[in-house]
N, C-alpha and C positions, 0 to 999 in steps of 0.2 A: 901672491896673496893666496889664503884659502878662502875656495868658495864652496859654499855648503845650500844646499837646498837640505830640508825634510820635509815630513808630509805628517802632521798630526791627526788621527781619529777622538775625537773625543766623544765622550760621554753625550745621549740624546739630551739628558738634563741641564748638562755642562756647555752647551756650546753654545747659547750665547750669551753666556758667561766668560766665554774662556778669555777675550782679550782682560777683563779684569783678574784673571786667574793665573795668570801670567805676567801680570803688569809689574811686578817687582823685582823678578828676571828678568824681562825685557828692560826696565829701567835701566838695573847697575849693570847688564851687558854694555847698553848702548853708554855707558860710561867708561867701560875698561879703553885705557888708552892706544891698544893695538885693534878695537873694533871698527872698520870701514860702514859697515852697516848691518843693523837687523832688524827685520821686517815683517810683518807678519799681513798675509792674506787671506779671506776665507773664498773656499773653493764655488765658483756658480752653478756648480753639477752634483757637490756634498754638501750640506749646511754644518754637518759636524767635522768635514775635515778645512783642516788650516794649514797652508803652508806658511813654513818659515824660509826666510835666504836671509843669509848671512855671512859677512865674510870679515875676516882678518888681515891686518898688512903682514905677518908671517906667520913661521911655524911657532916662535916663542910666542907669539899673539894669542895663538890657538889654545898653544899649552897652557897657559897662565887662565884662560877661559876655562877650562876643563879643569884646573885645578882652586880655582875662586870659591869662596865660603857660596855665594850665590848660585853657583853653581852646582855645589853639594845642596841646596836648598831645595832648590828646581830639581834633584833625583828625585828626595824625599815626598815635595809637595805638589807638584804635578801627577806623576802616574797616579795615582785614584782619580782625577778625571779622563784617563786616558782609558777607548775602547780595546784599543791592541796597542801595542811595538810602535813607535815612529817610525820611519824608513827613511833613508838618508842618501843622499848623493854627496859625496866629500872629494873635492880635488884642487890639486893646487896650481895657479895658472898665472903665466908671466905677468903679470898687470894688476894694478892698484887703484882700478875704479871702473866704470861700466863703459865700455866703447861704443860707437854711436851706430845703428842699424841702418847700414849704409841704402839695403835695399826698401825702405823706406822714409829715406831722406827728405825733409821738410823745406822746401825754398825757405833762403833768409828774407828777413824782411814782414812774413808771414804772419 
């Protein structure tokens, strides 16, 4: 799968806006049929940055993502809320869903 972290800064004005400022991209992502998951968090230490993760079951997953009318939407109508650049972590890793953190393993039954 690809798995993608970014890091969005947004606008002082815009942020706590942005989950609705994005809500129409994040909709028809999380509809494209090679999308695993997208997610969005706001950070406990910036109030205007939000991480997204995201990931695809392949590369044609990705591609067809990058190349989506919504996705052309999202160049256009995002950056004006945006302070800088996203910054992105993008890599592609054997596996097709989240593994369990073994070093904080939860007793069953719990």
């Amino acid at each position: 799968m690809i798995f993608i972290t970014a890091k969005f800064r947004v606008r002082p004005e815009d942020a706590d806006r942005w989950p609705q400022i994005a809500a129409a991209f994040t909709e028809a992502t999380r509809a494209e049929p090679g999308c695993l998951w997208f997610d969005w968090s706001r950070s406990l230490d910036d109030p205007r940055e939000y991480v997204l993760v995201e990931a695809f079951r392949d590369d044609e997953a990705g591609a067809a993502h990058v190349q989506s009318e919504h996705f052309r939407e999202a160049q256009r109508s995002l950056p004006p809320h945006l302070a800088e650049t996203p910054r992105i972590v993008n890599v592609t890793v054997p596996q097709q869903d989240w593994s369990l953190l073994g070093e904080m393993a939860v007793p069953e039954g719990r």
